[in-house]
C-alpha positions in Angstrom: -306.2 -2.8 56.5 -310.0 -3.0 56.6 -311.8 -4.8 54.0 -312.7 -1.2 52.4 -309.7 0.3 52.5 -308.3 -3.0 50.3 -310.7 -2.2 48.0 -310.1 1.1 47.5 -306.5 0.6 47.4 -307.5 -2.0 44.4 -309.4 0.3 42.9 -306.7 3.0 42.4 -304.0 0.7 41.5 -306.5 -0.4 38.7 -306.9 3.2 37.7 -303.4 3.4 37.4 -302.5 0.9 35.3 -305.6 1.8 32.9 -304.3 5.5 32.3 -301.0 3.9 31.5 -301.9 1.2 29.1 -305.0 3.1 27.5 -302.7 5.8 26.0 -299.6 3.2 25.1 -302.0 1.1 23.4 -303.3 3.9 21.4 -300.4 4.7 20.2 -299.2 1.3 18.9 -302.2 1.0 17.2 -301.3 4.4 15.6 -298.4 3.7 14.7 -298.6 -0.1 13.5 -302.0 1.8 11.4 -299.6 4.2 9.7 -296.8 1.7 9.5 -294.2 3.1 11.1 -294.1 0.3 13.7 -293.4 -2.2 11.2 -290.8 -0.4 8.8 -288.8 0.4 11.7 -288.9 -3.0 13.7 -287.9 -4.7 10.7 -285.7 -2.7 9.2 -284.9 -1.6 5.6 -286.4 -3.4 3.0 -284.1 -5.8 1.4 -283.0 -4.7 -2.1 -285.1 -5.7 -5.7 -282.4 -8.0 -7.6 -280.5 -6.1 -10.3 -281.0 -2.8 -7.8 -277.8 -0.9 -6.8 -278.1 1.2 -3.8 -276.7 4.4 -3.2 -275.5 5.6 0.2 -273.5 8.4 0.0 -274.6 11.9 -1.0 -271.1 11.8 -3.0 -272.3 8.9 -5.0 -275.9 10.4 -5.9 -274.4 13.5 -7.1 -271.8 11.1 -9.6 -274.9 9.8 -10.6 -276.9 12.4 -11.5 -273.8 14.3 -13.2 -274.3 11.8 -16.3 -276.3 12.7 -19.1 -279.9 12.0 -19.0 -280.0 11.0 -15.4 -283.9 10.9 -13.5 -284.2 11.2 -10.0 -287.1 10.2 -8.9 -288.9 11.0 -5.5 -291.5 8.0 -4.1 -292.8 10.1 -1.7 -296.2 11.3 -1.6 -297.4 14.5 -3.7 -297.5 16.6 -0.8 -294.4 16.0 0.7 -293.0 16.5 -2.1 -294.3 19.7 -2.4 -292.9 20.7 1.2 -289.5 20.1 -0.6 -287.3 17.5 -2.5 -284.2 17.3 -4.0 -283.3 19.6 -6.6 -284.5 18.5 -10.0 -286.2 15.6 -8.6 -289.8 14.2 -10.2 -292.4 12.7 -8.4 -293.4 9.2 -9.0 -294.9 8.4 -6.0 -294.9 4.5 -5.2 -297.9 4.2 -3.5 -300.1 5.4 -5.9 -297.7 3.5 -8.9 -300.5 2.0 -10.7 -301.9 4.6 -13.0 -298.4 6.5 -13.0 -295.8 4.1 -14.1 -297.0 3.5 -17.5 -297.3 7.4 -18.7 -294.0 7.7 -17.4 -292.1 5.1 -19.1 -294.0 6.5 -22.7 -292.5 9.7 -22.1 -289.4 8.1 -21.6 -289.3 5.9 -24.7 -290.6 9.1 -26.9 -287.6 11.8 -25.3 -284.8 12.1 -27.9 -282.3 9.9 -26.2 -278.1 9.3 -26.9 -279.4 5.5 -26.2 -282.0 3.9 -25.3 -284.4 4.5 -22.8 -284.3 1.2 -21.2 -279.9 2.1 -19.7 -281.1 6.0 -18.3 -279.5 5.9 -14.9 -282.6 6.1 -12.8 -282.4 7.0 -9.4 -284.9 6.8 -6.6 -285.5 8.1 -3.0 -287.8 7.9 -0.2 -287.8 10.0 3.1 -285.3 7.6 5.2 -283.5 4.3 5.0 -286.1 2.9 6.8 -288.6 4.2 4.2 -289.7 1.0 1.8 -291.2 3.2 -1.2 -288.0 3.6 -3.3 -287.0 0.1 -3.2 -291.0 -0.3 -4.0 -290.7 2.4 -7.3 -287.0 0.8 -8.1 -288.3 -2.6 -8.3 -291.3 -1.6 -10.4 -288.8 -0.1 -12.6 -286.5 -3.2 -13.1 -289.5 -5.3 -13.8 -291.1 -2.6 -16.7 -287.3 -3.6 -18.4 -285.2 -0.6 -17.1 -281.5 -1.7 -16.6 -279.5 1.2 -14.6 -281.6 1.8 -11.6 -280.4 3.1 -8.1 -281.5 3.4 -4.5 -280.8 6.4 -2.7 -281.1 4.5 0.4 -280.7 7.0 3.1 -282.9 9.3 1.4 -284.2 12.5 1.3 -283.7 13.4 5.2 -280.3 12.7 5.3 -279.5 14.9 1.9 -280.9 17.6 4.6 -279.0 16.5 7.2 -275.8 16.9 5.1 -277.1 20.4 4.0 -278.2 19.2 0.5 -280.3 22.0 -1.0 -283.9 21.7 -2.0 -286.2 22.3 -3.9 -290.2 23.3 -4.0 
């Protein structure tokens, strides 16, 4: 091969590997932007002490069958809009701040059997992978609320299991 024809040859090989690792790294970036990357090479976030988690849809619905039970949805506004589990609020964990405190006044002002510190509370995110109810569960144990729950596996498997939903 002539001196050309080894560049040439160089040249596309380059080219190659370039349209293959442009659009690859785009996408990492992507997703390690959005965090997907990270809460799914890392797996589930570990749970808040004094948190019990939930994974079975049987054991939500026990849950919720008590008097007084909240389930709570961490997910963002709009995709709670798009649907959620029947009679679900949104509390969404990422935006916490500003929301957690109004909350737990209208908690402590409903007419209660006991007090508002033992509701059963339960939270859920979109999957088990998701870190927001464990984020909104945790914030809940540490504002002094006792009987909190996980729904680990969250709201896509309730759909997967044909739960109903909501909007």
């Amino acid at each position: 091969m002539n001196r050309y024809a080894t560049k040439i040859s160089s040249l596309i090989t380059n080219l190659a590997l370039k349209e293959l690792l442009f659009p690859t790294a785009i996408l990492l970036a992507l997703a390690a932007s959005s965090g997907f990357l990270i809460n799914h090479v890392r797996g589930p976030e570990p749970a808040a002490p004094g948190l019990t988690e939930i994974t079975q849809i049987a054991e939500l619905e026990k849950i919720l069958f008590l008097p007084q039970a909240i389930l709570l949805d961490a997910r963002d506004p709009v995709l709670y809009s798009l649907g959620h589990i029947p009679g679900a609020l949104n509390l969404p964990a990422e935006d916490l701040a500003p929301r957690l405190e109004p909350f737990l006044t209208e908690l402590k002002n409903k007419k209660l059997d006991g007090p508002y510190e033992s509701l059963p509370i339960v939270t859920y995110c979109s999957e088990t992978f998701c870190p927001l109810a464990k984020t909104l569960a945790g914030a809940l144990i540490e504002a002094g609320l006792k009987n909190v729950y996980v729904f680990s596996p969250g709201f896509d498997f309730w759909l997967e299991n044909d739960g109903e939903i909501e909007k």
